[in-house]
C-alpha positions in Angstrom: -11.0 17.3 -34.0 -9.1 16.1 -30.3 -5.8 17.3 -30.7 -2.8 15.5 -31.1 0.1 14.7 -28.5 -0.3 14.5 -24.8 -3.3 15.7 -24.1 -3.5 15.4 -20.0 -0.2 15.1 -17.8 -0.7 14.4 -14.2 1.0 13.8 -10.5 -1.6 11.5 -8.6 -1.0 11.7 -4.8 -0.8 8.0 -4.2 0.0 5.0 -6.5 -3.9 3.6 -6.7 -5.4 6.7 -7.5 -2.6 7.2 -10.4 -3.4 3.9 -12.0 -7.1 5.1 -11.9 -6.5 7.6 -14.9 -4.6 4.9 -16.6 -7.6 2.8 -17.0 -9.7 5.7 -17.8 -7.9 6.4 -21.1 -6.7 3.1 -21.9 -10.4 2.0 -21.8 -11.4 5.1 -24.0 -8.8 3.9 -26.9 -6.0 6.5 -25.7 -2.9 4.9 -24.4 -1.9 6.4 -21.2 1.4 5.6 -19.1 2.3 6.2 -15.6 5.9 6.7 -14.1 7.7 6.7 -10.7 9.5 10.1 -11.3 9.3 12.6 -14.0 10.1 11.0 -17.4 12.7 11.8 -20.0 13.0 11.6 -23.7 14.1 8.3 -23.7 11.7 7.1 -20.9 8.9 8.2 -23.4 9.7 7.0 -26.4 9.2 3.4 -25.3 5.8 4.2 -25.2 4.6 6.0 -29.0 1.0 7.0 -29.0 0.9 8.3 -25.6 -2.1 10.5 -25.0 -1.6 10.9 -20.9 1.7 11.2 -19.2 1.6 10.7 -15.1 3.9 10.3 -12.3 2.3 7.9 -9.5 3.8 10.2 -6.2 3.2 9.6 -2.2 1.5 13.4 -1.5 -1.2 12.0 0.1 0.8 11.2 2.8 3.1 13.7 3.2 3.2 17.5 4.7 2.6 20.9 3.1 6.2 21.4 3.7 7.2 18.2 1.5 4.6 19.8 -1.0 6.7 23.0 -1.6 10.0 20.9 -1.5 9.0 18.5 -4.0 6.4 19.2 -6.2 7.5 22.4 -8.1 10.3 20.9 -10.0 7.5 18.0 -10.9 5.0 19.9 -12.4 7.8 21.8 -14.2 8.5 19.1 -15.7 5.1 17.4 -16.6 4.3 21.0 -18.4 7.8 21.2 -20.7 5.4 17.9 -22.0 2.8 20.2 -24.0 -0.2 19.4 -22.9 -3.6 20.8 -22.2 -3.9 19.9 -19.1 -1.8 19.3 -15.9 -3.6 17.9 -13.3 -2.8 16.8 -9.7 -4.5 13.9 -9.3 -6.5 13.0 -5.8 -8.8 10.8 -4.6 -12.3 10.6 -5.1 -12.6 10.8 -1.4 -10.8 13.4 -0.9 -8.4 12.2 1.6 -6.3 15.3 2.9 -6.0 17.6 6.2 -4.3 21.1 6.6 -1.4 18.8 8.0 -1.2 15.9 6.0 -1.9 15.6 1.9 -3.2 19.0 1.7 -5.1 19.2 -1.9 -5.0 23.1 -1.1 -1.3 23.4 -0.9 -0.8 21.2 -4.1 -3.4 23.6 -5.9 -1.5 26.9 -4.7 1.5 25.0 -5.9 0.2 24.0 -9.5 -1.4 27.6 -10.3 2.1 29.0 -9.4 3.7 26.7 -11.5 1.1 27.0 -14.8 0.4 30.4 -14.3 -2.8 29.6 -15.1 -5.8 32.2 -13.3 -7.9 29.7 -12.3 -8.5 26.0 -11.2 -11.4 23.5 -12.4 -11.8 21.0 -10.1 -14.0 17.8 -10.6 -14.0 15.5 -7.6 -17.2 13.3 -8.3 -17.0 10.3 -10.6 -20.0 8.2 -10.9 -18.8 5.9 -12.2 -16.9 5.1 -9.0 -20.0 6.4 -7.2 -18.8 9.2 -6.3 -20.9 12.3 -6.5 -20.8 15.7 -5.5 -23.9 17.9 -5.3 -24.2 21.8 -4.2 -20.6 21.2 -3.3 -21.1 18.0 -0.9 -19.4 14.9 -1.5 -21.3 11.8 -0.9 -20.3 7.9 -1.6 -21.7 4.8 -2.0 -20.8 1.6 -0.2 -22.8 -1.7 -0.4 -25.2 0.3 -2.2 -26.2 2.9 0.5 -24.9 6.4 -0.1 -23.5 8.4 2.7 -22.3 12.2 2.7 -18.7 11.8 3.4 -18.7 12.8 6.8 -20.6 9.8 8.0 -19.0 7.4 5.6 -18.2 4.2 7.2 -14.6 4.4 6.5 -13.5 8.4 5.6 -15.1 9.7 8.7 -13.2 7.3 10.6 -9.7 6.8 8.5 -6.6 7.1 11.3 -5.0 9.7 9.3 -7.3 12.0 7.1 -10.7 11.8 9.0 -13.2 13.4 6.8 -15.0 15.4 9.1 -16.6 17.8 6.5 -18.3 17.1 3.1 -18.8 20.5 2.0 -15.6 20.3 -0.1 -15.6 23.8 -0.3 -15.4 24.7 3.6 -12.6 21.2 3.7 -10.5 23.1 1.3 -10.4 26.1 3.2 -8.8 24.5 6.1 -6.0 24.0 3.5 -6.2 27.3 1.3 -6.9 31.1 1.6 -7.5 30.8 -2.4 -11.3 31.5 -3.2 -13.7 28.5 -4.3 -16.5 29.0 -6.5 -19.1 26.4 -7.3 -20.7 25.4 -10.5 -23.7 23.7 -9.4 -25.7 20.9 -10.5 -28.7 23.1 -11.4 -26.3 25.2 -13.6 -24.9 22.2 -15.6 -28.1 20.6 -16.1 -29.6 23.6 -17.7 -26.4 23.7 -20.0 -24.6 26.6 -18.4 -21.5 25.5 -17.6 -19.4 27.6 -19.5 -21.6 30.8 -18.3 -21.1 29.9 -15.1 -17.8 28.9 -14.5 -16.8 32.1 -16.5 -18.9 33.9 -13.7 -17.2 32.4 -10.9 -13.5 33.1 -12.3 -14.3 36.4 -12.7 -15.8 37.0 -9.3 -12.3 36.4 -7.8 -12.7 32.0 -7.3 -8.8 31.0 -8.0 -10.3 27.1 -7.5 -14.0 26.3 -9.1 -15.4 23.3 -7.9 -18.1 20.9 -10.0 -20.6 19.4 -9.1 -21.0 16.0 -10.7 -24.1 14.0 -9.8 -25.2 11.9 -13.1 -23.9 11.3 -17.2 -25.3 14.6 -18.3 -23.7 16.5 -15.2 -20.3 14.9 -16.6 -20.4 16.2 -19.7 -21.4 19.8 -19.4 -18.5 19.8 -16.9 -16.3 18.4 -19.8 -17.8 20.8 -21.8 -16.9 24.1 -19.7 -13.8 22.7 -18.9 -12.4 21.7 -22.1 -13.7 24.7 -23.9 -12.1 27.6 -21.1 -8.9 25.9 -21.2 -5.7 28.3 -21.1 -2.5 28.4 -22.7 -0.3 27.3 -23.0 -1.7 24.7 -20.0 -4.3 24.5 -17.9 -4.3 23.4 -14.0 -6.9 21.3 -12.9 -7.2 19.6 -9.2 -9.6 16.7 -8.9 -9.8 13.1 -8.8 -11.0 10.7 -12.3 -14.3 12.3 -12.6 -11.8 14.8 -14.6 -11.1 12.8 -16.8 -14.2 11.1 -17.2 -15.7 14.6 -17.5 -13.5 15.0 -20.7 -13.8 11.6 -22.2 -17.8 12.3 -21.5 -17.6 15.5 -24.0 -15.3 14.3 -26.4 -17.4 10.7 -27.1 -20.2 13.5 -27.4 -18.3 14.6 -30.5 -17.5 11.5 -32.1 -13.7 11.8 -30.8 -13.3 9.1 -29.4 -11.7 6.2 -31.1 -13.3 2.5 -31.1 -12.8 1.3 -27.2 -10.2 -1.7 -27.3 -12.3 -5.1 -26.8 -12.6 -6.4 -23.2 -9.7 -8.7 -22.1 -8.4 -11.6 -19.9 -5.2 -12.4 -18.5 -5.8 -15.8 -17.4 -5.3 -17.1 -14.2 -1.8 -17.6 -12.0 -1.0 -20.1 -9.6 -0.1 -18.2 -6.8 -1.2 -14.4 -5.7 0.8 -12.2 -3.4 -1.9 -10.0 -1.4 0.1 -6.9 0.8 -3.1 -5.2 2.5 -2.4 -1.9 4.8 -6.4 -0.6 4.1 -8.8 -0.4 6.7 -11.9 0.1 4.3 -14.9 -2.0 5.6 -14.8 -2.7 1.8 -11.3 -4.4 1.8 -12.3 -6.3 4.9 -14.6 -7.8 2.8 -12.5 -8.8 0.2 -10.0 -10.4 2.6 -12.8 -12.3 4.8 -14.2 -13.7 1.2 -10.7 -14.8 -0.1 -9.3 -16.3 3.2 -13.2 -18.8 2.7 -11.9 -19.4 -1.0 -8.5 -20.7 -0.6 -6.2 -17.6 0.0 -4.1 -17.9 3.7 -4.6 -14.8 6.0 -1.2 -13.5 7.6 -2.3 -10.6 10.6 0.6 -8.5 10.9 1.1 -5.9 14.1 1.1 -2.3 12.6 2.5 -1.1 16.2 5.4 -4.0 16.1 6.5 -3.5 12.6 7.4 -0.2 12.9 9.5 -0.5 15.5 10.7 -4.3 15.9 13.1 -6.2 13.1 11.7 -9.5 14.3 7.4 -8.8 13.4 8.8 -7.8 10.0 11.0 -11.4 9.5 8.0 -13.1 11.3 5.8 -12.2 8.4 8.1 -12.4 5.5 8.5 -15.9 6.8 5.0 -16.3 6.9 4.3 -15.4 3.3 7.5 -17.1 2.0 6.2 -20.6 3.5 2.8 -20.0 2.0 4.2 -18.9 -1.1 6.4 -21.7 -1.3 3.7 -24.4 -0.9 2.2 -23.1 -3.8 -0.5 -20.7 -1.6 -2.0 -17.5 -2.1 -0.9 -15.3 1.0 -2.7 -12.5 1.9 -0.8 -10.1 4.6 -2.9 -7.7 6.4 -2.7 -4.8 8.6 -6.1 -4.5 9.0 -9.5 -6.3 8.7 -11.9 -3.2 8.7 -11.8 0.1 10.5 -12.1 -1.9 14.4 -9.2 -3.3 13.8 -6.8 0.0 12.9 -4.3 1.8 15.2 -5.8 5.2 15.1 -3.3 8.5 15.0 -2.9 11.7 13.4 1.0 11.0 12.9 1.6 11.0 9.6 5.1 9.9 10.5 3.7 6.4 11.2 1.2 5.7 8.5 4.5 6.4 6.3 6.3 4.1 8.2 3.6 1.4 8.2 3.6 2.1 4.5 7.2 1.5 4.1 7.3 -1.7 6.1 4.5 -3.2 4.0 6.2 -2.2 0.8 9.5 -3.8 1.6 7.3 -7.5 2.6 5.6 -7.1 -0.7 9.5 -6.5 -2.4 11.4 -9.1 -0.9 8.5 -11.7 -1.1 8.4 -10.9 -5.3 12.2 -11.3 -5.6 12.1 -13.7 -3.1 9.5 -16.6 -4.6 9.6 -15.5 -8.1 5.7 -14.3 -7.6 4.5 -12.7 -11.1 1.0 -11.4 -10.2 0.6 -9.2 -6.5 -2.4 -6.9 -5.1 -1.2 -4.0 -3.0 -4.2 -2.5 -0.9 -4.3 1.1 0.6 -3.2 4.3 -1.5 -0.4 4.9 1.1 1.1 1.5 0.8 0.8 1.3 -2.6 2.9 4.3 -3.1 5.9 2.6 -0.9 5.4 -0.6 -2.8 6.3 0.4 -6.2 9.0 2.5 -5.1 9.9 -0.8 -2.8 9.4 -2.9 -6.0 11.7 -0.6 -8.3 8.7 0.2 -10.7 9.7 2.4 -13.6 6.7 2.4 -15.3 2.6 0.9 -15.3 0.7 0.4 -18.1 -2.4 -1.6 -18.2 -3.5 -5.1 -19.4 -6.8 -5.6 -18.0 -9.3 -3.8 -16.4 -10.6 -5.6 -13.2 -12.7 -3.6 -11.3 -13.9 0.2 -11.7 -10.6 2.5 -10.6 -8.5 -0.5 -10.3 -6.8 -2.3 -13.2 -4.9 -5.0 -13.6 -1.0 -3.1 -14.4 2.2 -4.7 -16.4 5.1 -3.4 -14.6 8.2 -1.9 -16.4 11.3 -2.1 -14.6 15.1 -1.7 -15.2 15.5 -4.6 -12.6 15.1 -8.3 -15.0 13.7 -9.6 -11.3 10.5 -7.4 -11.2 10.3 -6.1 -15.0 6.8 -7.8 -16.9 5.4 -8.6 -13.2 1.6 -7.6 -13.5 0.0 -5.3 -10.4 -3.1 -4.1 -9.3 -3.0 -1.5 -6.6 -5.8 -1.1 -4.8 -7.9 1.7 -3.1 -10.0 1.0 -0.1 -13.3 1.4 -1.6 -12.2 -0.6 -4.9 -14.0 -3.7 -6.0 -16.0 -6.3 -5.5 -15.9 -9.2 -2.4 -14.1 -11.6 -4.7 -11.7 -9.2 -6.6 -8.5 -11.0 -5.0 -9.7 -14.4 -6.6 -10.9 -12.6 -9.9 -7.3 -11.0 -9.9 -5.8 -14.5 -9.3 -7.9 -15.5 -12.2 -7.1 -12.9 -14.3 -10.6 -12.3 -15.3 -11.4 -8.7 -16.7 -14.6 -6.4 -16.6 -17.1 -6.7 -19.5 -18.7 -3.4 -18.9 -15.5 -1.6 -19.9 -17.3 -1.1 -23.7 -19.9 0.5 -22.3 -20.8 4.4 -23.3 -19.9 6.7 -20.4 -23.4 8.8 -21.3 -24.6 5.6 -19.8 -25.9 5.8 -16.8 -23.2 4.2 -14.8 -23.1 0.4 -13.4 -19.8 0.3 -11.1 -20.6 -1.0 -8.1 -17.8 -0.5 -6.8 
C-alpha cells in the first residue's frame, strides 16, 4: 500500500508552475499545500492530511549564483519533512538558460543536498500536452504540435529563448553532469526499470524520460517509484512527475475516490495582472476585453523606470474597479508586442512592478478573486500580496487552478487566485474564472488518454 506521510516535497521555480502540483494531487484525493518559504511545525499543522509539501520560489528568474545562495538551505529543509521524493519543480517548457533559471544548477544543487546518485527527470505531461520523445520536447498550441524550438512563444520568449529541444543537449549548456535517456521504445515495451538502472550505472547523474502517451506515464511511474533511494530521492521535472506517479499508483488501486468536480460561483468584479506574452494569453485577453472585461496597456519600458506609468495604471484599474468593472492590466498582447532582452534584471523588475499593481489594487478596492498571468509575475505577486499559503478550491483549467489564499494579513487572507502560465487555458478562462466555473473532466482516469486542450 502508498505510504503514509508526505509523500512528495517540492520547490517549483515560479508561482504558476507550483500551483500546478497542487491541483495534480488535490484532484487525485491527496491534499497538497504550497508555501511562500519553507514551513515550520506550526505552519503545517494547519493543514492535517497533507500528502505534498511545496514552496512556490522565483528561480526561474534568477541566476546560478542566486541558486547556490538560496536554494541549499531550502531543500534542507523540505527533506527534514520525510518524504520520498524532493523535487524541484520546472516548467513543462522548460524555460531556463546557462544564465538565467538554470534547471542544471538547481539539479547539481538537489543531488548535493539528498545525496541521492542519481536524478529522474520527467518533463512531458500530456495532459498539458506536453510530450517528450527520444529526448525532444514538443508542445501543442491551438491544436498543432511544434518541437519547442519552433514554438510560437518559447522560441521567441525575451528571456529564456528555447533554441534547442533536445533536452538533453539544453541541459548541457547548464550542467557537466551526464544525462541518460529512457526512451519511449523502452517504456513501451515495459522496461523502465531495466533501463533506467542501465543508464545510472553507465555514469548518467540526471536520466531523462520520455513521456509521449498514458502508458508511457506509467511505466515511468513505475521505474521511478520503484528505484527510489533513501532516505529521499531527487527528482527534476515539471508535473508529468507527478502525473507519472499518480499514473502507477491508480494502476494499483491506491488511489483514493477523486473529490467530486466543484464551482465557486461567480464574483462581481475580477482583477486581471497579465505580464505573459504567450500568443495563448493574447487570446484570452482579446476574448475578455469583447465580453465585458476593460483592457489597461501598461509600458514595460516606463514602469521600470518612471513612478508616474506605475500611478497611471493603478489609477486606471482603481477607477474600473470602482465602477464595479473587470480590469485587465497588460504588459503584453502576444509575443509582437514584448520588449525583447536577455537581462534578467529587467524581466525581475517588470515582475516586481506588476506584482505591487496587483497588491495595492486587492487592498485597495477590497477585490476577492484576481488572475495573475506569467510565471515570473506570479512569483512577485504573491510575495507582493503577502501569501503564506495556496491551497485549492477549484480546478479551472488543466495546470491552473483556482487557489484560496492563506495569509497572516486579515486584508488578503481567504482571497481566492489563479496564477496563470502562458500556455494555460482556454480563450474564455478570465470570464470562466470570474464565473467561478470549474472543469468537469477533473474525474477522469489519468490511463485515459488525455483531453486538456490546454
Amino acid at each position: 500500500m502508498m505510504p503514509d506521510g508526505v509523500l512528495v516535497t517540492f520547490y517549483g521555480d515560479d508561482f504558476s508552475g507550483s500551483t500546478d502540483v497542487v491541483e495534480a494531487f488535490a484532484t487525485h484525493g491527496l491534499p497538497a499545500v504550497l508555501f511562500l518559504k519553507p514551513p515550520a511545525e506550526s505552519d503545517l499543522r494547519r493543514f492535517p492530511g497533507y500528502r505534498a509539501v511545496g514552496v512556490a520560489g522565483i528561480s526561474r528568474s534568477q541566476s546560478p549564483e542566486w541558486m547556490q545562495a538560496n536554494l541549499p538551505s531550502v531543500f534542507e529543509s523540505l527533506t527534514k519533512l520525510g518524504s520520498s521524493f524532493l523535487q524541484y519543480k520546472v516548467c513543462s517548457t522548460f524555460d531556463s538558460s546557462p544564465a538565467v533559471g538554470s534547471i542544471g544548477t538547481a539539479t547539481e544543487i538537489g543531488l548535493r543536498a539528498t545525496g541521492c546518485p542519481v536524478a529522474p527527470m520527467v518533463v512531458g505531461a500530456p495532459s498539458l500536452r506536453r510530450y517528450v520523445l527520444f529526448g525532444n520536447l514538443f508542445a501543442a498550441v491551438a491544436g498543432e504540435g511544434y518541437r519547442l524550438d519552433r514554438h510560437p512563444t518559447m522560441s521567441r520568449h525575451p528571456i529564456t529563448p528555447m533554441a534547442e529541444a533536445d533536452l538533453r543537449l539544453h541541459l548541457a549548456r547548464q550542467t557537466d553532469l551526464p544525462v541518460g535517456l529512457v526512451d519511449a521504445l523502452s517504456l513501451q515495451g515495459g522496461k523502465g526499470r531495466e533501463r533506467f538502472a542501465e543508464q545510472a550505472s553507465r555514469g548518467a547523474r540526471v536520466v531523462l524520460f520520455d513521456t509521449l502517451d498514458s502508458a508511457t506515464l506509467r511505466e515511468a511511474g513505475d521505474a521511478i517509484w520503484n528505484s527510489r533511494v533513501t532516505p529521499t530521492t531527487f527528482v527534476a521535472g515539471s508535473s508529468g512527475f507527478e502525473y507519472a506517479l499518480l499514473a502507477y499508483w491508480e494502476s494499483l488501486g491506491w488511489l483514493p475516490p477523486k473529490p467530486a468536480p466543484t464551482n465557486q460561483g461567480p464574483v462581481d468584479r475580477l482583477l486581471v495582472i497579465s505580464g505573459s506574452c504567450s500568443p495563448v494569453t493574447a487570446q484570452q485577453i482579446r476574448h475578455a476585453l469583447a465580453n465585458g472585461f476593460v483592457g489597461i496597456s501598461i509600458d514595460v519600458e516606463r514602469l521600470t523606470t518612471d513612478e508616474g506609468e506605475f500611478q497611471r495604471a493603478l489609477q486606471a484599474g482603481e477607477a474600473v474597479l470602482g465602477q464595479g468593472g473587470s480590469p485587465i492590466l497588460h504588459s503584453a498582447v502576444g509575443p509582437d508586442t514584448v520588449v525583447s532582452t536577455e537581462d534578467a534584471e529587467f524581466g525581475r523588475k517588470i515582475g516586481e512592478r506588476l506584482g505591487a499593481l496587483a497588491a495595492e489594487l486587492v487592498r485597495r478596492c477590497g477585490v476577492r478573486r484576481v488572475v495573475v498571468a506569467g510565471g515570473d509575475t506570479s512569483g512577485h505577486a504573491g510575495l507582493a500580496l503577502e501569501v503564506d499559503a495556496l491551497t485549492m478550491v477549484c480546478p479551472v483549467a488543466p495546470g491552473g487552478p483556482l487557489c484560496r489564499v492563506w495569509s497572516s494579513n486579515p486584508e488578503i487572507d481567504g482571497i481566492e487566485i489563479l496564477f496563470k502560465g502562458g500556455q494555460v487555458g482556454e480563450e474564455n478562462l478570465f470570464s470562466a474564472v470570474r464565473a467561478g466555473q470549474g472543469r468537469k473532466d477533473v474525474g477522469a482516469p489519468i490511463l485515459a488518454n488525455p483531453q486538456s486542450k490546454s
